[in-house]
N, C-alpha and C positions, 0 to 999 in steps of 0.2 A: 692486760694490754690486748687490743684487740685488730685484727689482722685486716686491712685495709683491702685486700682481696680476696677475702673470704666472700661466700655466696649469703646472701641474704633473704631470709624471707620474707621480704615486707613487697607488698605489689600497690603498684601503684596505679592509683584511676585516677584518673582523669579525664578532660574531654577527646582526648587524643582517644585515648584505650574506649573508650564506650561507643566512641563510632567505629572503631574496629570491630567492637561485638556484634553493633547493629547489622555491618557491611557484610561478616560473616554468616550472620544469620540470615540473611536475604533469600539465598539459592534454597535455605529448608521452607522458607514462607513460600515462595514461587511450588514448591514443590507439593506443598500441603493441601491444595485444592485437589489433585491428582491421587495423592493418597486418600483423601476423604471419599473421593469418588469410589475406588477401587473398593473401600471398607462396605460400601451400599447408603453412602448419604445422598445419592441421587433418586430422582422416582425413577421406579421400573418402568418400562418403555410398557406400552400400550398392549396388548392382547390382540393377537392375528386376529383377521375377522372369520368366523364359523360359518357365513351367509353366502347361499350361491349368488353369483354375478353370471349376466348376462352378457356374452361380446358376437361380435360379427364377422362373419366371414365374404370374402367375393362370395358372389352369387351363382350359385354350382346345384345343376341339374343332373339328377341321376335316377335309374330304375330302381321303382319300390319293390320290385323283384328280387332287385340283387340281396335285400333286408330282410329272408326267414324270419317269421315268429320266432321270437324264444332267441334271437340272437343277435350278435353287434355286429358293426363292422369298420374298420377305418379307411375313410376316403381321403382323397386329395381333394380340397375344395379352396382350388386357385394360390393353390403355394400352402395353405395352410392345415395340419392333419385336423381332421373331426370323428370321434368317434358318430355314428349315428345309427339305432337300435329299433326292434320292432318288437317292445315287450307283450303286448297282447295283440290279435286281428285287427289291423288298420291303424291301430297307435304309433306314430315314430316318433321318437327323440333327438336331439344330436346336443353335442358336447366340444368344445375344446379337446385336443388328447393333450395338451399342456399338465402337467401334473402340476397341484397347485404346491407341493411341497419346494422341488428345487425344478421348474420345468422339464424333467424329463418328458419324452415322450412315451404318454401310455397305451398298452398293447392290449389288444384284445385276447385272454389267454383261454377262455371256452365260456360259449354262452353268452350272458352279461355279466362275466367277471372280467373287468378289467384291470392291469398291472402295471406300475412302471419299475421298469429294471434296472434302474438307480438305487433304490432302496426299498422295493418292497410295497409300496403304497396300494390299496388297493379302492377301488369304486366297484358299483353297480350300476350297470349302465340303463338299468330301469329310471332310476333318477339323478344319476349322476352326483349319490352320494359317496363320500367315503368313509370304507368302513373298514381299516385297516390304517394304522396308522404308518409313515409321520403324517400323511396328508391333513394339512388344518382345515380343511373344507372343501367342500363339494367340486366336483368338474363345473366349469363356468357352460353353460346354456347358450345353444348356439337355435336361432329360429329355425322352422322347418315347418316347410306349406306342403300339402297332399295338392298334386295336379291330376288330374285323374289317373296313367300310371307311372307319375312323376315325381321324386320327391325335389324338392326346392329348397336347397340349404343357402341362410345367409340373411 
């Protein structure tokens, strides 16, 4: 004899129960793009660029006196800092002090080494390379004209 409320193991499908499976299963399919991503099925984003860029500054006069051989320095030209440098007799440079890792601004810490004190980044202000890292490239080139004893940044 067999007991009318007894539990039974027999499951029943039908169309009822399969669109309950489907409906359950939705929120993991919605979620699945997200996890694939996370695993690395997306492309890796693009590589910083290594190449100096050139930008502009207001146009800021100052004495090529104030620029030692053999040393940097940072001006104000028109709101914005530039480093600008006289690595050999009559050569000048100038730079962005923007650090191209996280924008700090960079300091002239002796000579043409310069620093930024966010994390260490370091350039040469001979060419506004960097040679210390995290910085992914170079101090961005700021123009500079020789007026007779004038320099002309911008």
């Amino acid at each position: 004899m067999t007991d009318p409320h007894a539990a039974t193991s027999v499951t029943r499908v039908g169309p009822c129960t399969q669109r309950r499976a489907v409906l359950l299963a939705l929120p993991g399919i919605a979620i699945l793009p997200g996890i694939l991503s996370a695993c690395g099925m997306t492309p890796p984003p693009e590589p910083a660029s290594t190449v100096q860029e050139t930008t502009t500054v207001p146009s800021t006069t100052i004495d090529a006196a104030e620029i030692p051989v053999g040393t940097a320095k940072q001006v104000d030209a028109g709101g914005e800092n530039v480093i600008v440098a006289q690595p050999s007799e009559g050569e000048f440079v100038a730079y962005s002090a923007v650090c191209t890792h996280q924008g700090g601004n960079v300091q002239v810490v002796k000579g043409m080494t310069l620093r930024c004190p966010l994390h260490g980044a370091e350039y040469d202000a001979t060419d506004g390379a960097n040679t210390l890292a995290p910085a992914p490239r170079p101090l961005d080139a700021v123009p500079v004209a020789v007026q007779g004893d004038k320099l002309v940044l911008g």
